[in-house]
C-alpha positions as CSV (number, residue, x, y, z in Angstrom):
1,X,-36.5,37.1,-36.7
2,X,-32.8,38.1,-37.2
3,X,-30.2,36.1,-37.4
4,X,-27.5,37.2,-35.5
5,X,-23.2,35.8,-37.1
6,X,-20.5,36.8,-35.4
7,X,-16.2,35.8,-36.6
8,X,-13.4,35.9,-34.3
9,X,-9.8,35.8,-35.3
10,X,-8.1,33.1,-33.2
11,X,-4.3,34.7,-34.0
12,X,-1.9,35.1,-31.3
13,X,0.1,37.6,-33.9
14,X,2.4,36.9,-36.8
15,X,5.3,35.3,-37.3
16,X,7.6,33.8,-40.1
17,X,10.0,30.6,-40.2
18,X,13.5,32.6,-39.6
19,X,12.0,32.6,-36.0
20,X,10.9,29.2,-36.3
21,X,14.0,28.0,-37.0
22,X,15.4,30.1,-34.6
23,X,13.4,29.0,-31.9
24,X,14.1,25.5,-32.4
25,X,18.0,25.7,-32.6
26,X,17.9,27.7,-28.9
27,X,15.4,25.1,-27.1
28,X,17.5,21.5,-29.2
29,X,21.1,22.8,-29.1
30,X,21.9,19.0,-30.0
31,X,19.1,19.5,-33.3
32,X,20.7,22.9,-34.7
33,X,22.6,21.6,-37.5
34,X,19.2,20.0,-38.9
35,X,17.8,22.9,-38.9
36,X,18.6,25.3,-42.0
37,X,18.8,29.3,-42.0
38,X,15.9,30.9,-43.0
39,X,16.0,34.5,-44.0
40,X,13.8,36.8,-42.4
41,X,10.9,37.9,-44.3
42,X,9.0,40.9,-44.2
43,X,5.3,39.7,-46.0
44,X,3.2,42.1,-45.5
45,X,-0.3,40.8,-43.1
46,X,-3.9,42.1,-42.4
47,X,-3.8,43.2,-39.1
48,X,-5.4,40.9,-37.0
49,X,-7.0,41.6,-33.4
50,X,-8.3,38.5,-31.3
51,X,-9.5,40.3,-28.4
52,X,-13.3,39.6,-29.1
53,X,-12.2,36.2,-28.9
54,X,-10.1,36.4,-25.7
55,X,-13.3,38.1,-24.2
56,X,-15.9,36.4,-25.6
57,X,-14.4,32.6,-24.7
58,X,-11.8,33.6,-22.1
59,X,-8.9,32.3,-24.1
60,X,-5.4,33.1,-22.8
61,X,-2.9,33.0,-25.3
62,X,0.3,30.1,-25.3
63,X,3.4,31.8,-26.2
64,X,4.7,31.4,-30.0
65,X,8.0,30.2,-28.3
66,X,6.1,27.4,-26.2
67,X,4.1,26.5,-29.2
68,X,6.8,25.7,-31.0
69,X,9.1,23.8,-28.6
70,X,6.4,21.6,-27.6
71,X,5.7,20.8,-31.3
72,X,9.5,20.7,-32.0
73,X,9.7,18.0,-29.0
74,X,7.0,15.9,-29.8
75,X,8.2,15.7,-33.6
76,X,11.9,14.6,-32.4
77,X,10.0,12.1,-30.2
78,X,8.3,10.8,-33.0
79,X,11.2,10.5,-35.0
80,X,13.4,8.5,-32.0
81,X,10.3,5.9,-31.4
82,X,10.1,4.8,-35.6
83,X,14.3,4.6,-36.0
């Protein structure tokens, strides 16, 4: 009998904090001067490619940019409800 492993990479693609921060100070205007400048960085990465995973499971990707405002909202929530 064979056993039978397979991996997938669950990436949507890479990114670094310059367009974290970036992404936070155009979606919270009122929230930009919280939020430091980053310097870009150019680290370099594997190349990574999901697409057994988006066929195998049917997974469509979220953006990067949605990802992060929704996280960046809920966190400034949290922060309002314990002041």
């Amino acid at each position: 009998m064979r056993c039978h492993i397979s991996y997938y990479a669950s990436l949507a693609g890479h990114f670094d904090n310059s367009q974290i921060a970036s992404i936070i100070r155009k979606a919270f205007p009122e929230q930009a001067h919280r939020i430091p400048d980053v310097a870009a960085t150019s680290i370099p990465h594997y190349e990574i490619n999901s697409s057994k995973a988006q066929k195998d499971f049917g997974i469509t990707w979220r953006s990067f940019e949605e990802c992060i405002v929704d996280t960046a909202a809920a966190l400034f929530a949290l922060e309002k409800s314990v002041a």
